[in-house]
Backbone as JSON Lines, residues from 0, in Angstrom:
{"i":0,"aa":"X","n":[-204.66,-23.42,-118.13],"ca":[-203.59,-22.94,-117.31],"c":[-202.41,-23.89,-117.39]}
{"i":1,"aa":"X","n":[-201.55,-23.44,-117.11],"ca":[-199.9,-23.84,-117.36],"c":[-199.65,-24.02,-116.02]}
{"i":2,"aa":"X","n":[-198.51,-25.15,-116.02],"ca":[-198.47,-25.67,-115.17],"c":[-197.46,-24.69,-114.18]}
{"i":3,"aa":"X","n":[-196.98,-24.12,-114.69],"ca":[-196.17,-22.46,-114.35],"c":[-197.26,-21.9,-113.67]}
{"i":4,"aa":"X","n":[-198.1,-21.38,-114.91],"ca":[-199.36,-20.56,-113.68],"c":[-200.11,-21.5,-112.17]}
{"i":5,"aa":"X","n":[-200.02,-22.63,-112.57],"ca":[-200.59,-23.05,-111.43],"c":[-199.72,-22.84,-110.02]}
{"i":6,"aa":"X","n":[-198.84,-23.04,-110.52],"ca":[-197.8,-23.74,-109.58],"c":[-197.4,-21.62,-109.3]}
{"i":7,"aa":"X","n":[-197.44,-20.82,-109.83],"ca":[-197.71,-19.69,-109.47],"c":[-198.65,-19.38,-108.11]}
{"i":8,"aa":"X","n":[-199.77,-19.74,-108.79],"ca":[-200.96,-19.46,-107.8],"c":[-200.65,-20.41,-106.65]}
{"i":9,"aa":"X","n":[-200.02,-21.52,-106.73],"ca":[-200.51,-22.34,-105.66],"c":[-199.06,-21.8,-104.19]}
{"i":10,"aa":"X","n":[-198.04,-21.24,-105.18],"ca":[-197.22,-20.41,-104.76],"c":[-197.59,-19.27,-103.73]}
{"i":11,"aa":"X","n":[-198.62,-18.43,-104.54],"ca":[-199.24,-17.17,-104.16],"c":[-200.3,-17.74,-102.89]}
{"i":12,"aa":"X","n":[-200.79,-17.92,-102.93],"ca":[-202.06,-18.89,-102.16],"c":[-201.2,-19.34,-100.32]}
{"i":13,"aa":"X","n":[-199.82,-19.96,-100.97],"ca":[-199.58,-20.65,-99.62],"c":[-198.89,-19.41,-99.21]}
{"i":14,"aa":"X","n":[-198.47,-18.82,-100.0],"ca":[-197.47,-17.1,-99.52],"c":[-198.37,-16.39,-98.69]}
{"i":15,"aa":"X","n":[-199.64,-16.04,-99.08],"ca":[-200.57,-15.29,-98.52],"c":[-201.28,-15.91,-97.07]}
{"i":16,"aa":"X","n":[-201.3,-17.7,-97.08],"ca":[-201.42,-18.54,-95.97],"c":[-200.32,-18.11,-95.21]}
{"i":17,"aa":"X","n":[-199.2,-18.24,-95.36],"ca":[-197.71,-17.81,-94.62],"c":[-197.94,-16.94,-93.6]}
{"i":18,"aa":"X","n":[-198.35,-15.86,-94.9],"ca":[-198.27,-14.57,-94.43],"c":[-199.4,-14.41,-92.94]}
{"i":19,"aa":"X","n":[-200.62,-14.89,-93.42],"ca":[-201.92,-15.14,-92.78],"c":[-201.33,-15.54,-91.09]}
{"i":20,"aa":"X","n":[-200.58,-16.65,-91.19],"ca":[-200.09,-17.53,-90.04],"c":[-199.17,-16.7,-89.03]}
{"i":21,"aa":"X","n":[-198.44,-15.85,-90.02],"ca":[-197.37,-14.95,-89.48],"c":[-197.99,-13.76,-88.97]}
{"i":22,"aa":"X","n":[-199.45,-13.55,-89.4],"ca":[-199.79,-12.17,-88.26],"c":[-200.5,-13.33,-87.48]}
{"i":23,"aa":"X","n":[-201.26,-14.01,-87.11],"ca":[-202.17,-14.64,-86.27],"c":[-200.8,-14.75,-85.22]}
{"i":24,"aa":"X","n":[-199.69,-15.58,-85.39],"ca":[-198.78,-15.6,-84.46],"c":[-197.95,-14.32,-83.94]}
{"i":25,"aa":"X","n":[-198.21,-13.79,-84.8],"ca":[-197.61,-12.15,-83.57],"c":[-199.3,-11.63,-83.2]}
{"i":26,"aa":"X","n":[-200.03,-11.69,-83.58],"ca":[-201.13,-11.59,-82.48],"c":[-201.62,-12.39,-81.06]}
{"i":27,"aa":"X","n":[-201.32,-13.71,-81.41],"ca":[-200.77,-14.89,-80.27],"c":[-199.67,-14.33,-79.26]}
{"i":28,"aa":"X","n":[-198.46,-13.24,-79.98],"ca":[-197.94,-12.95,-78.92],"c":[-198.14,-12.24,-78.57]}
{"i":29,"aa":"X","n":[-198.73,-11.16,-79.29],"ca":[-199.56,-9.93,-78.29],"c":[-200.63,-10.47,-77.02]}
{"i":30,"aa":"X","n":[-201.03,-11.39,-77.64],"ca":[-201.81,-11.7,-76.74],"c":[-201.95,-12.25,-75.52]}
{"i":31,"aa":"X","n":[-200.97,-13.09,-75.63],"ca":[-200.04,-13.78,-74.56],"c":[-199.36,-12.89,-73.59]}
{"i":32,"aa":"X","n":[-198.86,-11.85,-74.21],"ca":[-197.61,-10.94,-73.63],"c":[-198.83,-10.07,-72.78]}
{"i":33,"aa":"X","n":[-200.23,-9.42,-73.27],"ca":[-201.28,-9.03,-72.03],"c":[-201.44,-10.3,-71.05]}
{"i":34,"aa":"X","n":[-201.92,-11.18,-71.47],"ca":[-201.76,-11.8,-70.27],"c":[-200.95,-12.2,-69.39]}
{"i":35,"aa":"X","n":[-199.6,-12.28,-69.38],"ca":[-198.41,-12.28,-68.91],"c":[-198.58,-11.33,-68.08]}
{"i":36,"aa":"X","n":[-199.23,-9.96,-68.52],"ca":[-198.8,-8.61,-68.03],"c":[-200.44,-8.59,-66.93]}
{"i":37,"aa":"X","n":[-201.49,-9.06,-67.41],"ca":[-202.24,-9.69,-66.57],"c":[-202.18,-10.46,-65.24]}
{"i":38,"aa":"X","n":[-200.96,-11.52,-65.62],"ca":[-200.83,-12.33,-64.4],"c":[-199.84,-11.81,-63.71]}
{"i":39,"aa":"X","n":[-199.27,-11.1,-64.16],"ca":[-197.99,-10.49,-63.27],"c":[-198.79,-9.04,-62.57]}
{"i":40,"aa":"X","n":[-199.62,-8.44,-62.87],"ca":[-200.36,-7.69,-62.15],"c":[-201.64,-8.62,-60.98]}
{"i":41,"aa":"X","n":[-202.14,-9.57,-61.49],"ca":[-203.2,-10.01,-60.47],"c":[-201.73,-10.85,-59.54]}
{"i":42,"aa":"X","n":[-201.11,-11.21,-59.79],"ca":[-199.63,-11.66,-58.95],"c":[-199.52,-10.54,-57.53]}
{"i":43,"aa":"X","n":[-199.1,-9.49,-58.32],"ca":[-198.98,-8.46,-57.43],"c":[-200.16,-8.18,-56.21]}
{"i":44,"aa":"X","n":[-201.23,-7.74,-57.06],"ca":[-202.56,-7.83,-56.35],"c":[-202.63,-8.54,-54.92]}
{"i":45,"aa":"X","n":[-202.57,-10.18,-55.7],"ca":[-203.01,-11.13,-54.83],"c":[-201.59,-10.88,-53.57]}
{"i":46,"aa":"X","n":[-200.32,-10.53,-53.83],"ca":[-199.42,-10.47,-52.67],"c":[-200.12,-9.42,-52.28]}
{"i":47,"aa":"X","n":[-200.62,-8.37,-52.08],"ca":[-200.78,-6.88,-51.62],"c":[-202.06,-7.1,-50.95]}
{"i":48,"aa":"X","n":[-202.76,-8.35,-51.39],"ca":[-204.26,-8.18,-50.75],"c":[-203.92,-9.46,-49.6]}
{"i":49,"aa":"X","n":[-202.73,-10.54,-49.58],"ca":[-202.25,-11.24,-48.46],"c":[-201.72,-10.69,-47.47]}
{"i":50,"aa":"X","n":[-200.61,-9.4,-48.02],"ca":[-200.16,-8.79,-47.03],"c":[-201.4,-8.14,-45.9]}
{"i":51,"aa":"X","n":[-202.06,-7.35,-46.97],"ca":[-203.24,-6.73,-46.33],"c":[-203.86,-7.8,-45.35]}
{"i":52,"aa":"X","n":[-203.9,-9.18,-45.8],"ca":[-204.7,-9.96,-44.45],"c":[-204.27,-10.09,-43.35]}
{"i":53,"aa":"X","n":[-202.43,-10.13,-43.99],"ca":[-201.29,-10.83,-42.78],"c":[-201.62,-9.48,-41.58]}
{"i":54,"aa":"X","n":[-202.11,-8.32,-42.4],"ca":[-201.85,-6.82,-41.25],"c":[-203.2,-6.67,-40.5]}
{"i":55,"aa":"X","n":[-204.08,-7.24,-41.34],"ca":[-205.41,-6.88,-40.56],"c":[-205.45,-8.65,-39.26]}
{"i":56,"aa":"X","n":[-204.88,-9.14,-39.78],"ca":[-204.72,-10.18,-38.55],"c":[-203.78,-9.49,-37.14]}
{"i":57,"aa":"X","n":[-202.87,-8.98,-37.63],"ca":[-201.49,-8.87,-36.95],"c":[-202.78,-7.6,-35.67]}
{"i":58,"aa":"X","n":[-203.29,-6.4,-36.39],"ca":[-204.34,-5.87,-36.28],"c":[-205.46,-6.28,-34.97]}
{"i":59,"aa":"X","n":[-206.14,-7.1,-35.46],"ca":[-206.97,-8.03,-34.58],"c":[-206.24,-8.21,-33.07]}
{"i":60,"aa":"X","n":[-204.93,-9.14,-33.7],"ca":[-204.74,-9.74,-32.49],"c":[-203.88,-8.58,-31.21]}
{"i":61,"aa":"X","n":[-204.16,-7.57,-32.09],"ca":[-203.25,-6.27,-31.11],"c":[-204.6,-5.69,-30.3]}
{"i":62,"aa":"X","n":[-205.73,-5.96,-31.42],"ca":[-207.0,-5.32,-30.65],"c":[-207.56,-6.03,-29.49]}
{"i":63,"aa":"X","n":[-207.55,-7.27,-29.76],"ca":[-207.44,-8.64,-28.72],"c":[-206.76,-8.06,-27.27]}
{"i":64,"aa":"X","n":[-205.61,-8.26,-27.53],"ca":[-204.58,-7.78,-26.53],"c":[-205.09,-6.31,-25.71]}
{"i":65,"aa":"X","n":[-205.02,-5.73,-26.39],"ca":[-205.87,-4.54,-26.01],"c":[-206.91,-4.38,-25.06]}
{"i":66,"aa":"X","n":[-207.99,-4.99,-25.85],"ca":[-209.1,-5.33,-24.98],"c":[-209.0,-6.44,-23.51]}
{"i":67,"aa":"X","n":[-208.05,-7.09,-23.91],"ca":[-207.75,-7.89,-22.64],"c":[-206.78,-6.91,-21.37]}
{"i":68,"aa":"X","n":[-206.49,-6.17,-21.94],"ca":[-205.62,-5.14,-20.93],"c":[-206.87,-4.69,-20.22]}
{"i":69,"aa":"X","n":[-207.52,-3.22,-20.8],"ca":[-208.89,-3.05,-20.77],"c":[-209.58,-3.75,-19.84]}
{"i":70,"aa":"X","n":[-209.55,-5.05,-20.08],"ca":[-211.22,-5.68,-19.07],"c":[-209.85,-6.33,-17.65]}
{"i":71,"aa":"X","n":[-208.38,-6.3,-18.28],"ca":[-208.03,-6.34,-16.39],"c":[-208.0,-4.77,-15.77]}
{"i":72,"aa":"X","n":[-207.83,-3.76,-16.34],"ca":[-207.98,-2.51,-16.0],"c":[-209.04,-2.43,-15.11]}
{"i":73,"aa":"X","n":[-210.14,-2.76,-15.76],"ca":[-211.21,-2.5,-15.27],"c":[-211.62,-3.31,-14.07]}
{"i":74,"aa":"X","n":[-211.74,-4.64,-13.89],"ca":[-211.47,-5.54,-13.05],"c":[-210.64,-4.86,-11.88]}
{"i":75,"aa":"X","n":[-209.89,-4.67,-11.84],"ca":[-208.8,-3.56,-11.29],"c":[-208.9,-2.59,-10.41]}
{"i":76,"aa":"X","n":[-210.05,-2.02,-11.36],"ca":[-210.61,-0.39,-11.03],"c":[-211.84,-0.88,-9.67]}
{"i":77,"aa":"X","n":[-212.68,-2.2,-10.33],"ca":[-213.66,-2.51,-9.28],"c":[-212.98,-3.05,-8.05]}
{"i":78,"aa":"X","n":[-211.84,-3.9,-8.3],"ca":[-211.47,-4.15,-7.14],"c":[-211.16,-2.84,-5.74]}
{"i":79,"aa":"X","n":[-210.29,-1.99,-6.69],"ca":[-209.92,-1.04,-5.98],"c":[-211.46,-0.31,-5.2]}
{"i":80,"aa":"X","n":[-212.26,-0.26,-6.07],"ca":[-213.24,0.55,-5.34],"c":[-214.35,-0.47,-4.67]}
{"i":81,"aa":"X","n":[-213.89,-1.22,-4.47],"ca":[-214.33,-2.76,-3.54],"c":[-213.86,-2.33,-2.41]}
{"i":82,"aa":"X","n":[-212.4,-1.98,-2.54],"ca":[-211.65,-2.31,-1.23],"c":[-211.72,-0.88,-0.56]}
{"i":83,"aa":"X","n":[-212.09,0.36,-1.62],"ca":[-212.25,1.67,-1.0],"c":[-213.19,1.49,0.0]}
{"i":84,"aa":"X","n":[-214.96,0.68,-0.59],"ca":[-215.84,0.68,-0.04],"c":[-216.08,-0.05,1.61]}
{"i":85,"aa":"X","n":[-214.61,-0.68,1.47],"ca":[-214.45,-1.71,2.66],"c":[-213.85,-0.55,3.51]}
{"i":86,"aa":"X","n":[-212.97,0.23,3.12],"ca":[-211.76,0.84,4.12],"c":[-213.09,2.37,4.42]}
{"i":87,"aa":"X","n":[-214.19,2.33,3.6],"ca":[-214.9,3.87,4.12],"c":[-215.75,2.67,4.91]}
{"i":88,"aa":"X","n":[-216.33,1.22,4.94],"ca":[-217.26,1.16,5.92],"c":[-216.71,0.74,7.61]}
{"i":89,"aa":"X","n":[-215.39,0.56,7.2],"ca":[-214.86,0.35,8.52],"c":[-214.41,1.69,9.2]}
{"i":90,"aa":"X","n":[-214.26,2.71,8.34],"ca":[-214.08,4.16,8.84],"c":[-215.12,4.18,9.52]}
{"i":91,"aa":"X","n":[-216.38,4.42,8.6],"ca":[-217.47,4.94,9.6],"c":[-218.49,3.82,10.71]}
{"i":92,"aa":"X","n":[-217.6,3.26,10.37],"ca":[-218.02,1.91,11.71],"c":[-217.17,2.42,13.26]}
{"i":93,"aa":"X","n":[-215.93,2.9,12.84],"ca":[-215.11,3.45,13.46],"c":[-215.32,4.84,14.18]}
{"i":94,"aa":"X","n":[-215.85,5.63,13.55],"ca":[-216.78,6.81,13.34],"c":[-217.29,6.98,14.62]}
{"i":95,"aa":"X","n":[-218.68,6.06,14.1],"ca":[-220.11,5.47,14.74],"c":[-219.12,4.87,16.5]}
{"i":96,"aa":"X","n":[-218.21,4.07,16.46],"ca":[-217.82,3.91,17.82],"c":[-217.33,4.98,18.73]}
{"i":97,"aa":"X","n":[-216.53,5.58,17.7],"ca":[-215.76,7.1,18.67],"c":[-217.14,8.08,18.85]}
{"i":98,"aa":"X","n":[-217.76,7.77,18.02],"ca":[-219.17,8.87,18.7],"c":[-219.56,8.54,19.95]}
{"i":99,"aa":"X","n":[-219.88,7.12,20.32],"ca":[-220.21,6.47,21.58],"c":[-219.33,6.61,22.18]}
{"i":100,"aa":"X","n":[-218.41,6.07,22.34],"ca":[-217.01,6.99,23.37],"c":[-217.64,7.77,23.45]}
{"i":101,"aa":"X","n":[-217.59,8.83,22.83],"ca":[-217.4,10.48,23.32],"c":[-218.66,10.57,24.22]}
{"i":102,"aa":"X","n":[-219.93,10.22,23.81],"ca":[-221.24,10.22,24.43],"c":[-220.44,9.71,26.05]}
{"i":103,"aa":"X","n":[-220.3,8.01,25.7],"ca":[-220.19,7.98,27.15],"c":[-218.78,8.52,27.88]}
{"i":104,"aa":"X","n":[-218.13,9.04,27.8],"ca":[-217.17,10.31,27.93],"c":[-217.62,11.28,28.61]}
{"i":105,"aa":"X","n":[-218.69,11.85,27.53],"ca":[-219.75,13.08,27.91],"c":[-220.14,12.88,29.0]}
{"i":106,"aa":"X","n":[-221.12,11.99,29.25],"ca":[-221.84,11.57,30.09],"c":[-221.23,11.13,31.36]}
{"i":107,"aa":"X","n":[-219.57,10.33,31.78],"ca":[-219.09,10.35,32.61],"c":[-217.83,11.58,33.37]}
{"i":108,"aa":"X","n":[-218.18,12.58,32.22],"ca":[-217.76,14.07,32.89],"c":[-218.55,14.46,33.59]}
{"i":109,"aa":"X","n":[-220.21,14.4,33.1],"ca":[-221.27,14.68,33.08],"c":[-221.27,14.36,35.35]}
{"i":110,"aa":"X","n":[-221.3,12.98,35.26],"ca":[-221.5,11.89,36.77],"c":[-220.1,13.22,37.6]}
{"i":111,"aa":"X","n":[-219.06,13.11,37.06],"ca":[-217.89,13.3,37.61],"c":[-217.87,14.85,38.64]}
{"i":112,"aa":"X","n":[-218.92,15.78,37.03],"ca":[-218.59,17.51,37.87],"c":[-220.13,17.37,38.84]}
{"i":113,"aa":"X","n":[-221.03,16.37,39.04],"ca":[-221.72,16.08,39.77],"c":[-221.34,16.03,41.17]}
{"i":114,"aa":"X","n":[-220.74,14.73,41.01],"ca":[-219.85,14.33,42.04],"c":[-219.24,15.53,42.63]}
{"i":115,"aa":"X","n":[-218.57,16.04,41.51],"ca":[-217.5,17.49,42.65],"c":[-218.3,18.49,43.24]}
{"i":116,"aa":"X","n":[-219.5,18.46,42.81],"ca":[-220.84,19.5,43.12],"c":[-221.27,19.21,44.72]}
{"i":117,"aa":"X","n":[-221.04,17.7,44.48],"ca":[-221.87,17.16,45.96],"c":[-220.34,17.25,46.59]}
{"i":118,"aa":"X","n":[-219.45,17.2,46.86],"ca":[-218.27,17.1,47.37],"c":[-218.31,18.61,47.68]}
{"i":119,"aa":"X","n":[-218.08,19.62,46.83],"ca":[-218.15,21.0,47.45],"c":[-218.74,21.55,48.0]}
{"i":120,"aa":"X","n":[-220.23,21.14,48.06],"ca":[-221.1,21.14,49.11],"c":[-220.79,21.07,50.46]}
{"i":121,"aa":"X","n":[-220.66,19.92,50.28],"ca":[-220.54,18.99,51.83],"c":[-219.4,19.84,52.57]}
{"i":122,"aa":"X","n":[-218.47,20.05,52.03],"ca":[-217.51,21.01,52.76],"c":[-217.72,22.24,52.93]}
């Protein structure tokens, strides 16, 4: 071989290396450019799944609130029917006295048209 042919081949050889290098590096950027497109989607993701926490917190603490309304409501409700149970036992405590009145009422009409019985008599 001639130093022409060599220097041919050794020509051809690094041309075809070139060439070799020149797709590996646009496959490098394909490859790169998915992951780019990778991280700019799990990017997104990860904001959309923070927001999602920031709402399920925001969430919580409304349910919180909520429930704390709720248990004074209720608190509330017993008091009130605390104080019903006070205002019906003093009613019928009240009741229970005006009954006795009336008995002894009764009973001193009772003495009274007696009295006028023996009085109309006597005259």
């Amino acid at each position: 071989m001639t130093n022409s042919d060599q220097f041919d081949t050794r020509f051809n050889l690094l041309f075809t290396a070139i060439e070799r290098i020149d797709q590996q590096i646009e496959q490098l950027g394909h490859r790169i450019e998915q992951l780019r497109q990778r991280t700019d989607s799990n990017a997104r993701a990860i904001e959309a799944l923070t927001d999602t926490v920031h709402e399920f917190k925001r969430d919580r603490s409304q349910l919180y609130s909520v429930m704390a309304n709720l248990a004074q409501s209720q608190s509330n409700l017993f008091q009130s029917q605390a104080n019903l149970a006070d205002s019906q036992s003093r009613m019928y405590g009240m009741m229970a006295n005006l009954d006795e009145r009336q008995e002894q009422l009764s009973n001193r009409q009772g003495e009274i048209v007696e009295i006028m019985k023996l009085l109309t008599q006597s005259n």
